[in-house]
N, C-alpha and C positions, 0 to 999 in steps of 0.2 A: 534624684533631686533632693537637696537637702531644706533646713528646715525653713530656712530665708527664702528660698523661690519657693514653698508651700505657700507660704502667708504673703509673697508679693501676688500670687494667684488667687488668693482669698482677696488683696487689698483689691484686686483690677474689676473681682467679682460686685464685692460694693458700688465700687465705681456704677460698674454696669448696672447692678439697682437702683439706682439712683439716677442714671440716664434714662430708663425706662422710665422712669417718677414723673420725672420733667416733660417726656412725651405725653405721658398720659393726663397731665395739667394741662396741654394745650388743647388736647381734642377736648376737653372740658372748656375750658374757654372758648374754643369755636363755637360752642351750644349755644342756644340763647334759653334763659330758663326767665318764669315765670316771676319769681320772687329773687331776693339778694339772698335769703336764705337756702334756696334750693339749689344759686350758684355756689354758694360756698359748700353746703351739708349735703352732698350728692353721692353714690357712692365711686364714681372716678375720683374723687378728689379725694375721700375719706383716705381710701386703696393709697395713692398716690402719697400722701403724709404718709401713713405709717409705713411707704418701701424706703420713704428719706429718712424714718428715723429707726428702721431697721438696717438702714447704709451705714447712717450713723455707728449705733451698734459694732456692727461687721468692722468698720475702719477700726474704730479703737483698740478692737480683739488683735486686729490687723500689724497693728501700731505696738505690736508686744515685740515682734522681730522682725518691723519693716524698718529701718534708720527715719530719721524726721528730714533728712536732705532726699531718700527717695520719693517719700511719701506724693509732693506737687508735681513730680513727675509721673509719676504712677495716676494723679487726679487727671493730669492732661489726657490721657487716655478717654476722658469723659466726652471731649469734644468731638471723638470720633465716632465716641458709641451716638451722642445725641445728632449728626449729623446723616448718619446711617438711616438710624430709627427713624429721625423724619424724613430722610427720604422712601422710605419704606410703607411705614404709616401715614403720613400726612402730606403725603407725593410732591413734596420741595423738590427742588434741582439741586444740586450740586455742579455748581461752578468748577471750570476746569483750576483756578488757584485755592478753591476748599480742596481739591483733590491734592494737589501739591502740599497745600499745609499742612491736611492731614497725613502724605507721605514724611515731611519732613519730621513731625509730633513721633511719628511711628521710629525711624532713626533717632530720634534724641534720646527717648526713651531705651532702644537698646544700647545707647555707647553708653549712657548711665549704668543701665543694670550691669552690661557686660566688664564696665569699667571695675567695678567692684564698690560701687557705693551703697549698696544695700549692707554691706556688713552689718550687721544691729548690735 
């Protein structure tokens, strides 16, 4: 593997922190807390910011030899992961056209990479 699919593996990994982030903000919202303070300053939420701005992080590191035309294609990727997780964590369904659309995200994504757009 050279060093452009290293760092598109790094970008996907972000992604994927940051889909977890997003899970872990809703099981916080399903809570009901006591004070406005205790929903925001809890520590699922605390956890949950700092994986978004360790994503953050991770992306821009990412972004040294991912091309800026892979990059929202490699985000897309996001939709699968948060679609999973809640179905996983927070026992949503998945409809048979999320399945499809998430099949279709998963082919775009490879005729990009394979196509050679990642050059950086």
């Amino acid at each position: 593997m050279d060093k452009s699919g290293i760092f598109m593996i790094i970008f996907i990994c972000s992604v994927l922190i940051s889909s977890i982030s997003q899970v872990l903000l809703k099981k916080s919202a399903n809570k009901s807390y006591s004070s406005v303070l205790k929903e925001y300053f809890n520590l699922r939420v605390i956890i949950a910011y700092g994986m978004f701005f360790l994503s953050t992080l991770i992306t821009v590191f990412a972004y040294k030899n991912v091309s800026l035309s892979l990059g929202p294609v490699l985000e897309s990727a996001g939709y699968i992961f948060v679609a999973v997780l809640s179905y996983l964590f927070l026992k949503e369904k998945l409809k048979k056209r999320q399945i499809i659309g998430m099949g279709l995200i998963l082919i775009g994504i490879a005729v990009v990479s394979i196509g050679g757009a990642y050059v950086a």
